[in-house]
py3Dmol code that shows the C-alpha trace and the ligand (Angstrom):
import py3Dmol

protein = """\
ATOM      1  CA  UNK A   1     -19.382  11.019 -60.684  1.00  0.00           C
ATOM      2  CA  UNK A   2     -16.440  12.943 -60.744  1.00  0.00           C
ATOM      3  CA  UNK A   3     -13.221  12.402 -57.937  1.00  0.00           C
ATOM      4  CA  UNK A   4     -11.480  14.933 -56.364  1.00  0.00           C
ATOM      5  CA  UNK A   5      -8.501  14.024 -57.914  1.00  0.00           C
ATOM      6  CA  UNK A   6      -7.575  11.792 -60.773  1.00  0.00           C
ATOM      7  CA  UNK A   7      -7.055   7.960 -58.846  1.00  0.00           C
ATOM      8  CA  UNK A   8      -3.680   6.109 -59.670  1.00  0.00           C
ATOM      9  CA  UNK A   9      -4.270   3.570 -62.203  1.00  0.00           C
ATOM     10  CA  UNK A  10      -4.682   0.239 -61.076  1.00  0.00           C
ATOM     11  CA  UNK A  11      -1.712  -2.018 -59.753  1.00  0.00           C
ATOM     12  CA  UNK A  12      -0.508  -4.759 -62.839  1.00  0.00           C
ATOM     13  CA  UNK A  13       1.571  -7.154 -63.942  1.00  0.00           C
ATOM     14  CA  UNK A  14       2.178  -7.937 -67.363  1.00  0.00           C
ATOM     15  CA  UNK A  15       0.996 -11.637 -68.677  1.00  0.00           C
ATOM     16  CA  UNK A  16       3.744 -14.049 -69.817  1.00  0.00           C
ATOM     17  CA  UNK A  17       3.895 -13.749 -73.698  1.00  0.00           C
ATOM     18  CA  UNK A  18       3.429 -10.056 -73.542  1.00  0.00           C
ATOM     19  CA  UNK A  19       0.111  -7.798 -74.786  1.00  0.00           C
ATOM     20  CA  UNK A  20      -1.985  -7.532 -72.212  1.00  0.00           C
ATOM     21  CA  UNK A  21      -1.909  -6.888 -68.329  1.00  0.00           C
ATOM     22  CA  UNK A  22      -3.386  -8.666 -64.528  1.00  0.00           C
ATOM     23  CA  UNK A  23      -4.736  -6.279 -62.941  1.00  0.00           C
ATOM     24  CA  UNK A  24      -4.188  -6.580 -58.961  1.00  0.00           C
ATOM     25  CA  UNK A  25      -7.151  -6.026 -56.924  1.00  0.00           C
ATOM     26  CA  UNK A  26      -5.690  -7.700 -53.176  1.00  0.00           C
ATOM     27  CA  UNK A  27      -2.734  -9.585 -52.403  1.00  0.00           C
ATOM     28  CA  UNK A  28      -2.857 -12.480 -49.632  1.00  0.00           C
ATOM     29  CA  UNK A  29       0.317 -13.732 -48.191  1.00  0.00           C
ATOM     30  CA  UNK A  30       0.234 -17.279 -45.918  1.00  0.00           C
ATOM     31  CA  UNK A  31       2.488 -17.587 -43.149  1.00  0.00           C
ATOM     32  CA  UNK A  32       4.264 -20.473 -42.268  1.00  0.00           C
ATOM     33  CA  UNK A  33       3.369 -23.111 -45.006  1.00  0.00           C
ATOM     34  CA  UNK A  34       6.445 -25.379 -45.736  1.00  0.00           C
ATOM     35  CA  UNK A  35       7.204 -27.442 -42.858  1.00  0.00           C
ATOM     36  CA  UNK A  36      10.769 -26.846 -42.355  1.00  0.00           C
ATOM     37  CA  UNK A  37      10.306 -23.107 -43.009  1.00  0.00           C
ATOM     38  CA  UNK A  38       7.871 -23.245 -39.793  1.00  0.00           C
ATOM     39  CA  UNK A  39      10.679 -25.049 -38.116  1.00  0.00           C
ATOM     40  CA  UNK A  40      13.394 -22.645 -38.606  1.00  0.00           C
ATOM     41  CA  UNK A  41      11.056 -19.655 -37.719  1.00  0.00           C
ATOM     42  CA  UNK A  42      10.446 -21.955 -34.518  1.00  0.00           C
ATOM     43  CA  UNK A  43       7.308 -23.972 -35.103  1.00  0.00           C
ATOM     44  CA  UNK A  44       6.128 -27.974 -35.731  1.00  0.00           C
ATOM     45  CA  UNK A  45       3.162 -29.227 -37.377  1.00  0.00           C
ATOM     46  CA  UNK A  46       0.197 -28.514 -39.365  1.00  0.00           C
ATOM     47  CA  UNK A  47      -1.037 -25.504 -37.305  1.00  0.00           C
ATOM     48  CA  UNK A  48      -4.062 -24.017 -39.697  1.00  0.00           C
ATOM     49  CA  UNK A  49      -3.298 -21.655 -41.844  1.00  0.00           C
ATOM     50  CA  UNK A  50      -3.013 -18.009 -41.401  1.00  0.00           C
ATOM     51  CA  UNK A  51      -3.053 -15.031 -43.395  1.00  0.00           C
ATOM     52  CA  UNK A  52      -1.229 -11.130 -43.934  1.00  0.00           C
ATOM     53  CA  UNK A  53      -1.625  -8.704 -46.483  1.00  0.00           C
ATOM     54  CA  UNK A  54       0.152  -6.277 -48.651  1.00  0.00           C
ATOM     55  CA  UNK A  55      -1.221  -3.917 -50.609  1.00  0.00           C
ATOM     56  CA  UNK A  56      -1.326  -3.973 -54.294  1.00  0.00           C
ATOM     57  CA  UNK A  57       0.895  -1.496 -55.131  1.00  0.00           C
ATOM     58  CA  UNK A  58       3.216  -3.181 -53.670  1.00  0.00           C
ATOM     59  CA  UNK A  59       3.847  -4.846 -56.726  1.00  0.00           C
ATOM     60  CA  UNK A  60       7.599  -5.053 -58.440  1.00  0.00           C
ATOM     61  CA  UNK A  61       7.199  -5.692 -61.764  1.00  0.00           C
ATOM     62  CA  UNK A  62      10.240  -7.818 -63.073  1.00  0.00           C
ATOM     63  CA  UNK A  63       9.592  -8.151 -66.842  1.00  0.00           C
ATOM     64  CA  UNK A  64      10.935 -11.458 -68.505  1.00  0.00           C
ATOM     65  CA  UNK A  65      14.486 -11.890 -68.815  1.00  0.00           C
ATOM     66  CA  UNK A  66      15.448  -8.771 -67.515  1.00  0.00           C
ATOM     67  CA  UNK A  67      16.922  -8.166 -63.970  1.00  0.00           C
ATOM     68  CA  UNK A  68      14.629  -5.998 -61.712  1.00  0.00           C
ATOM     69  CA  UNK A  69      16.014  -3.284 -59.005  1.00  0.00           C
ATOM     70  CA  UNK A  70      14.656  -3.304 -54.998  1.00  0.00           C
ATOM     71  CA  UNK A  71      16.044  -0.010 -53.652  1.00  0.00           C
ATOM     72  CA  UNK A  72      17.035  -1.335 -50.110  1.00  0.00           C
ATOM     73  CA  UNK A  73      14.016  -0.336 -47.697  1.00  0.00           C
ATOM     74  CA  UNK A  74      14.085   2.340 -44.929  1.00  0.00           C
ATOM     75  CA  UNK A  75      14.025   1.242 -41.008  1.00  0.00           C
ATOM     76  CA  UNK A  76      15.737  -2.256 -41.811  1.00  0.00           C
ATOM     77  CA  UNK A  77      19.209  -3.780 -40.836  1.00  0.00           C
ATOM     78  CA  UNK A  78      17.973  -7.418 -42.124  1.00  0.00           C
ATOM     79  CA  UNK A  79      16.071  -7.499 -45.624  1.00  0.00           C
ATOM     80  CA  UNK A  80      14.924 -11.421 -46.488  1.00  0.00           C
ATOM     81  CA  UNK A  81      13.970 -12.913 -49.074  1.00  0.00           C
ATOM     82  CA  UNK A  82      11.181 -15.234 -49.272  1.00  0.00           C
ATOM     83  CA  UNK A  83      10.477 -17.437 -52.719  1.00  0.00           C
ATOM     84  CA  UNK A  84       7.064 -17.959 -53.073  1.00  0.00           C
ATOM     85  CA  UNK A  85       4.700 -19.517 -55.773  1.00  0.00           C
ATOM     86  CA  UNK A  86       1.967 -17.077 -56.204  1.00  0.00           C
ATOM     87  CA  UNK A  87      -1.595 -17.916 -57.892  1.00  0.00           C
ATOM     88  CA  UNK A  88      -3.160 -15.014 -59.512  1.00  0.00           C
ATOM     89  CA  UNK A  89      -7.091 -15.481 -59.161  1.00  0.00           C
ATOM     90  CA  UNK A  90      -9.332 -14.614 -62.458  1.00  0.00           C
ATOM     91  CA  UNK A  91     -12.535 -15.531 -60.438  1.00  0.00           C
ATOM     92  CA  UNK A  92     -13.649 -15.112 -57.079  1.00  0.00           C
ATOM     93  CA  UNK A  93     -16.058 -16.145 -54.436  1.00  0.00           C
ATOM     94  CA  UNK A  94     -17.032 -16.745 -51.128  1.00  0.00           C
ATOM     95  CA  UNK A  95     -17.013 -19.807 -49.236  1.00  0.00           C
ATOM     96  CA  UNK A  96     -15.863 -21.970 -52.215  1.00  0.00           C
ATOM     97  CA  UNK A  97     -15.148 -25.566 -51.560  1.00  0.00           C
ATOM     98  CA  UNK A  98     -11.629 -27.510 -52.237  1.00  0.00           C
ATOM     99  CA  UNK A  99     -13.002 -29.645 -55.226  1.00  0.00           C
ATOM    100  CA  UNK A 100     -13.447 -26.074 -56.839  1.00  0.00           C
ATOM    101  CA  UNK A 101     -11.127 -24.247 -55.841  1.00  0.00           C
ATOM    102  CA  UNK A 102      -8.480 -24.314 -58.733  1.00  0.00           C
ATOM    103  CA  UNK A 103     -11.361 -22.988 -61.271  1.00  0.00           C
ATOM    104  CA  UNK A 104     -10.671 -19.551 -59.850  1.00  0.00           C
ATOM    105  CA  UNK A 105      -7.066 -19.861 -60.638  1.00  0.00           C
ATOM    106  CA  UNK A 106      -6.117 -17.916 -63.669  1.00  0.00           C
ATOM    107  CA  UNK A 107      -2.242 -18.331 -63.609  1.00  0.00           C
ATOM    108  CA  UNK A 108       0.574 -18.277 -61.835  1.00  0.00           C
ATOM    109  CA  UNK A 109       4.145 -15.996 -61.189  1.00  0.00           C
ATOM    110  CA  UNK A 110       7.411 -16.271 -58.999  1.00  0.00           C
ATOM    111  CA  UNK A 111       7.111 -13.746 -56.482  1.00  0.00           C
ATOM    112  CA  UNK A 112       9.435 -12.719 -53.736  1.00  0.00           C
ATOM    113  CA  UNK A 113       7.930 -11.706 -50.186  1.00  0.00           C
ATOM    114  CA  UNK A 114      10.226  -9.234 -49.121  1.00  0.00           C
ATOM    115  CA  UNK A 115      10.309  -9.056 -45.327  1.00  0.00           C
ATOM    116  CA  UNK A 116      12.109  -6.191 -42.932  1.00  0.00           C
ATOM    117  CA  UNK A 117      12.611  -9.211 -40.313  1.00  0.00           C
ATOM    118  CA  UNK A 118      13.735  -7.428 -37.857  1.00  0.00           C
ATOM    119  CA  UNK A 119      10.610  -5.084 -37.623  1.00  0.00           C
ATOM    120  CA  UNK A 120       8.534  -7.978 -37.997  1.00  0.00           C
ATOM    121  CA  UNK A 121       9.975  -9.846 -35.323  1.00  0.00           C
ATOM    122  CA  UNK A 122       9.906  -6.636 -33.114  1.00  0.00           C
ATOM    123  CA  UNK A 123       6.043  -6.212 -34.176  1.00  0.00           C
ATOM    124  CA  UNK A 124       5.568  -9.846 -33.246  1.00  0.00           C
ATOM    125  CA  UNK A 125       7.434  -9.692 -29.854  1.00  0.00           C
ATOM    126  CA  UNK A 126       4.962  -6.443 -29.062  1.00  0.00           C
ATOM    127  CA  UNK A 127       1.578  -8.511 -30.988  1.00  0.00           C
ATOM    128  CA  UNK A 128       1.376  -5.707 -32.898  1.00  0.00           C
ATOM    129  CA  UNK A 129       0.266  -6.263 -36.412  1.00  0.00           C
ATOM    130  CA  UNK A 130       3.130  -7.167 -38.994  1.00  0.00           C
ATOM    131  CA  UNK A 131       2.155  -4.723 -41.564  1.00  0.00           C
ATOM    132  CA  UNK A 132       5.745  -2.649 -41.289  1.00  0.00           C
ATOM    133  CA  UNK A 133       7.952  -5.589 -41.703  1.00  0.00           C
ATOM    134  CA  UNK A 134       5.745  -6.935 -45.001  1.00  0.00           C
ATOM    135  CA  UNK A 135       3.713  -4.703 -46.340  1.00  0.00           C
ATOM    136  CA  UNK A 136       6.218  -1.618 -47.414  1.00  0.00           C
ATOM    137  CA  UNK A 137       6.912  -0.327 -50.937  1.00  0.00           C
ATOM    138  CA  UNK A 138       8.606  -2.740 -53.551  1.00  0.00           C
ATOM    139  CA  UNK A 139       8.036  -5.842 -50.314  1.00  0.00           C
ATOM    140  CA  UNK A 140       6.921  -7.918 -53.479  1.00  0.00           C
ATOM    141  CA  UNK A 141       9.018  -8.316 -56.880  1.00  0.00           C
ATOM    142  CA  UNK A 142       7.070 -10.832 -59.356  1.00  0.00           C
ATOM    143  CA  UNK A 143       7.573 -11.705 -62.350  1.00  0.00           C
ATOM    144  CA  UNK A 144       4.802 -11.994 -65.109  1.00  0.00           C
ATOM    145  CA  UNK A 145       2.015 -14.268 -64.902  1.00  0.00           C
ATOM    146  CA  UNK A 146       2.086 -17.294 -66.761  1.00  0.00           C
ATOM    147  CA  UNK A 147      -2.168 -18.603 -67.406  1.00  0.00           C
ATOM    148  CA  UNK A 148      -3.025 -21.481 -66.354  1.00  0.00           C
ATOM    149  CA  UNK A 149      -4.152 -22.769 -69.672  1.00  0.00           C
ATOM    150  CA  UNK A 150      -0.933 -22.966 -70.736  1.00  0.00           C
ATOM    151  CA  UNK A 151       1.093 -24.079 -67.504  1.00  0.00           C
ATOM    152  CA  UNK A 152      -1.586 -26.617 -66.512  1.00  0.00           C
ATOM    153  CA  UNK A 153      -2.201 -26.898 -62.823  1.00  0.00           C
ATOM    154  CA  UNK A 154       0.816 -26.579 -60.428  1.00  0.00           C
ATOM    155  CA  UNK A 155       0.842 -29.127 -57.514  1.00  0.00           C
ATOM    156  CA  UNK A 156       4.285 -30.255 -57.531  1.00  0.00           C
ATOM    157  CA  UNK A 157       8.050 -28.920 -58.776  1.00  0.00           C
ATOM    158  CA  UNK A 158      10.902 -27.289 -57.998  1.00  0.00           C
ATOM    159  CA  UNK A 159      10.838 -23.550 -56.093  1.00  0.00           C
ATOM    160  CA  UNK A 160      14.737 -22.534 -55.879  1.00  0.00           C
ATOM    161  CA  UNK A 161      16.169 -19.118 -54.668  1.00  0.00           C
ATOM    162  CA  UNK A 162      19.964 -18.181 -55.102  1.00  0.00           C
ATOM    163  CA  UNK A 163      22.046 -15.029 -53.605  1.00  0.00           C
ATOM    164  CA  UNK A 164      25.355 -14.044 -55.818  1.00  0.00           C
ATOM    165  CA  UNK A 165      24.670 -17.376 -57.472  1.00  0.00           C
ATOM    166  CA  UNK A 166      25.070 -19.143 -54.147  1.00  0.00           C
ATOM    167  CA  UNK A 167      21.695 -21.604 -53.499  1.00  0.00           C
ATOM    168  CA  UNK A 168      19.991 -20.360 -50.458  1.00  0.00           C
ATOM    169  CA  UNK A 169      16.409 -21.583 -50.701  1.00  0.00           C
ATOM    170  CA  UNK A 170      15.119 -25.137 -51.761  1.00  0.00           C
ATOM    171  CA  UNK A 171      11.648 -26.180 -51.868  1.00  0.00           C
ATOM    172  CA  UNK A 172       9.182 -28.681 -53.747  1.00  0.00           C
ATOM    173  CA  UNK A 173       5.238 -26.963 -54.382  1.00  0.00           C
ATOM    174  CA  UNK A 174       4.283 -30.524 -53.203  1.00  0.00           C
ATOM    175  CA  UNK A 175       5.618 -29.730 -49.675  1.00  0.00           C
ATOM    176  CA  UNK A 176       3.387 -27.435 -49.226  1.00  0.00           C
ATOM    177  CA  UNK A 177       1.602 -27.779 -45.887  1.00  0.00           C
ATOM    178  CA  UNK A 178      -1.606 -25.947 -47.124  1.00  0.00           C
ATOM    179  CA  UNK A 179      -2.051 -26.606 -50.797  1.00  0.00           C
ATOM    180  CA  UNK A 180      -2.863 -23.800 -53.508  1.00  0.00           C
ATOM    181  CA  UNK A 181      -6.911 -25.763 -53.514  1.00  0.00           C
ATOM    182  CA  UNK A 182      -6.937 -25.425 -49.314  1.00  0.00           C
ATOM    183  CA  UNK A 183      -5.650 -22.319 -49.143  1.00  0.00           C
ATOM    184  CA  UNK A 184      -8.166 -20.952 -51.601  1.00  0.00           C
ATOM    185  CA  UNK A 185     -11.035 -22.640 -49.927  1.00  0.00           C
ATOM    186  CA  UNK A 186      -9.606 -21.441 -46.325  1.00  0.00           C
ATOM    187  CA  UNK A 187      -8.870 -17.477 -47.764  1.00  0.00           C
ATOM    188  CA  UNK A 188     -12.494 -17.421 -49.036  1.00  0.00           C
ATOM    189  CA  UNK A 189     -13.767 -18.294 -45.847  1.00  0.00           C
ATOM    190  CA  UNK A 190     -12.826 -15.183 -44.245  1.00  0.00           C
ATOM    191  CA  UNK A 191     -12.577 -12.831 -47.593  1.00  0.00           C
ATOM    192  CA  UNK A 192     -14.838 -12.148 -50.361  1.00  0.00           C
ATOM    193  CA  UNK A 193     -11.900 -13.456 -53.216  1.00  0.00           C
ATOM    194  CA  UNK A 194     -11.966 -11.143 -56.778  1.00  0.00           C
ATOM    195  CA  UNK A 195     -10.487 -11.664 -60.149  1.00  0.00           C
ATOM    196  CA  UNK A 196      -7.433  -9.960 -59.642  1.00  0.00           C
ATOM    197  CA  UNK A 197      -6.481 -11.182 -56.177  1.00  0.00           C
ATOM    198  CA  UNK A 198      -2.546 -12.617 -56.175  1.00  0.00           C
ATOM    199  CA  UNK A 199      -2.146 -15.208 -53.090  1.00  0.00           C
ATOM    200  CA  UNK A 200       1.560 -15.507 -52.496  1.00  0.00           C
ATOM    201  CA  UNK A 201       1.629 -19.438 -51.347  1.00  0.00           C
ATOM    202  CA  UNK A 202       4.663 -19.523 -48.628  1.00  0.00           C
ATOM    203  CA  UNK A 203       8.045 -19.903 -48.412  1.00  0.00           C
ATOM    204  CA  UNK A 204      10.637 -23.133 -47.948  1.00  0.00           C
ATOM    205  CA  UNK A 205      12.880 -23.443 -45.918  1.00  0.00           C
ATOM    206  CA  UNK A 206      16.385 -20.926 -45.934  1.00  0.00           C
ATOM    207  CA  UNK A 207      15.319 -17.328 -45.694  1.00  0.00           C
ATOM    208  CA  UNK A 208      18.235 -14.825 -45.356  1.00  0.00           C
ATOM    209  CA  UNK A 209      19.192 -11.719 -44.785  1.00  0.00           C
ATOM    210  CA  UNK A 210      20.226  -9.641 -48.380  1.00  0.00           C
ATOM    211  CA  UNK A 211      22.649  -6.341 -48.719  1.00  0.00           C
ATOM    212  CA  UNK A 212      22.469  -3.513 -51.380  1.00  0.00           C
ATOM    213  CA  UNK A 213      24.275  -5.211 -54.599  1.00  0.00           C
ATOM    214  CA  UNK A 214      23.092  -8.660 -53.993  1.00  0.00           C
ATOM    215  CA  UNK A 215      21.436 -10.430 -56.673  1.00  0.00           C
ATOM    216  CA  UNK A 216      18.578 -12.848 -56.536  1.00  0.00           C
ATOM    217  CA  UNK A 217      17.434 -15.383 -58.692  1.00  0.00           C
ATOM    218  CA  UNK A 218      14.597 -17.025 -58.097  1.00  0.00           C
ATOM    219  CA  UNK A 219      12.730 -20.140 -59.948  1.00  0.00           C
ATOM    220  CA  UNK A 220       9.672 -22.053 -59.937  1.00  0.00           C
ATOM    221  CA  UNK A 221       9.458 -24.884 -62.364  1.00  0.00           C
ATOM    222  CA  UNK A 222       7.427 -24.718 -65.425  1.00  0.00           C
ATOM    223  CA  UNK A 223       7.606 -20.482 -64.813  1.00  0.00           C
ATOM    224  CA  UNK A 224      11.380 -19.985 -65.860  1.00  0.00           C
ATOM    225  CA  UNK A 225      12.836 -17.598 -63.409  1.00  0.00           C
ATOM    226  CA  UNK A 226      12.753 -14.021 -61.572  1.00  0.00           C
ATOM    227  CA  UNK A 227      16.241 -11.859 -61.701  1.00  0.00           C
ATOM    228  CA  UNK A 228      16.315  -9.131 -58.990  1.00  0.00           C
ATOM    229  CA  UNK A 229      19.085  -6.796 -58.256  1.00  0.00           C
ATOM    230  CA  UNK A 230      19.122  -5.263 -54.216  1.00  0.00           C
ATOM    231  CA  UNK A 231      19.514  -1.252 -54.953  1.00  0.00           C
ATOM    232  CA  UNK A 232      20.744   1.245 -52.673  1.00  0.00           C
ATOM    233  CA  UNK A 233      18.923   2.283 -49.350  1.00  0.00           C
ATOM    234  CA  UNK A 234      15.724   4.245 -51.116  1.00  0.00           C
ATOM    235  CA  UNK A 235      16.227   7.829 -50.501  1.00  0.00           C
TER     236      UNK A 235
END
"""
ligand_1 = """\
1
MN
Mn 6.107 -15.334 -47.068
"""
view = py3Dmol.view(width=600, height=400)
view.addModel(protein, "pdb")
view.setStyle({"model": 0}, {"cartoon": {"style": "trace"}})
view.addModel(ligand_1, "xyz")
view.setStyle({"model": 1}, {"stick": {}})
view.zoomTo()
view.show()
């Protein structure tokens, strides 16, 4: 079998510790899934969860310790910044029930769901998918992937996001309206779920707007933290 042209090599981000790789095979985002996050984008209670996608390039890699760089994306006047826990799968499945869910969980990362809000909100206004606002080049900076073996699971701890050192995001993983077991169980409902598939877990509460220069620093306890520098509008 040969291709037409040589294919790019897989999307990855490097493990914590260094040496070896995570390959990305799909990355599912969930909407909405920290209560007062759903309030201040204008919804109350548990609605069930829902789903987007970006594609796995997507990927920023943010290597430990160092501070990444987002060039600023094109067709945007209001770049946000989401925190997010995100599970990186090492098994998958279909249909897989909530008692086994967190065997398919390899590790975990801090990852940023970068959103142009103000196309999103226009796609929304239209219900037209949101694919412009979230799924654009660099739309999600991670840092590496911590295994599971060594983190244990995560169910409950701090998720933090600062701007210029200036706290803009709070969150506990145990607020989570869908938890990391029901939203595996849920995704695999509707999605054949492979090793390699990163599920980026929802946002609390706080999103805001970032300018070129900014700097981020995000945290999730037990994962240290995620240092990324807003560049200038990509070219
Ligand atoms: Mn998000």
């Amino acid at each position: 079998m040969t291709y037409v042209f040589q294919p790019a090599p897989p999307a990855a981000v490097p493990v914590h510790g260094g040496g070896s790789s995570f390959p990305v095979h799909r990355i599912y985002c969930v909407g909405r899934n920290y209560a007062e996050h759903a309030v201040e984008m204008g919804h109350t209670g548990r609605e069930p969860p829902f789903f987007f996608l970006k594609p796995a390039d997507t990927v920023l890699c943010v290597p430990e310790g160092q501070v990444g760089t987002m060039p600023y994306p094109s067709q945007t006047q209001n770049l946000h910044h989401e925190i997010e826990l995100v599970v990186a799968l090492g098994a998958g499945g279909r249909d897989i029930p909530v008692e086994r869910a967190a065997e398919l969980i390899w590790g975990y990362a801090i990852g940023l769901d970068m959103t142009r809000r103000d196309l999103q909100n226009e796609m929304k206004k239209q219900g037209r998918p949101w694919s412009i606002g979230k799924g654009f080049e660099h739309s999600a900076p991670i840092g590496p992937i911590h295994a599971k073996s060594a983190t244990g699971e995560l169910t409950q701890g701090a998720i933090t996001l600062d701007v210029n050192g200036q706290r803009r995001q709070t969150g506990d993983l145990r607020d989570l309206i869908w938890n990391v077991n029901e939203t595996i169980a849920t995704l695999s409902r509707a999605w054949t779920l492979a090793p390699g598939d990163l599920i980026f877990t929802g946002t609390p509460a706080g999103v805001g707007a970032v300018l070129p220069g900014d700097t981020l620093v995000g945290a999730v306890a037990g994962l240290g933290s995620l240092q990324l520098r807003i560049g200038p509008v990509a070219s």
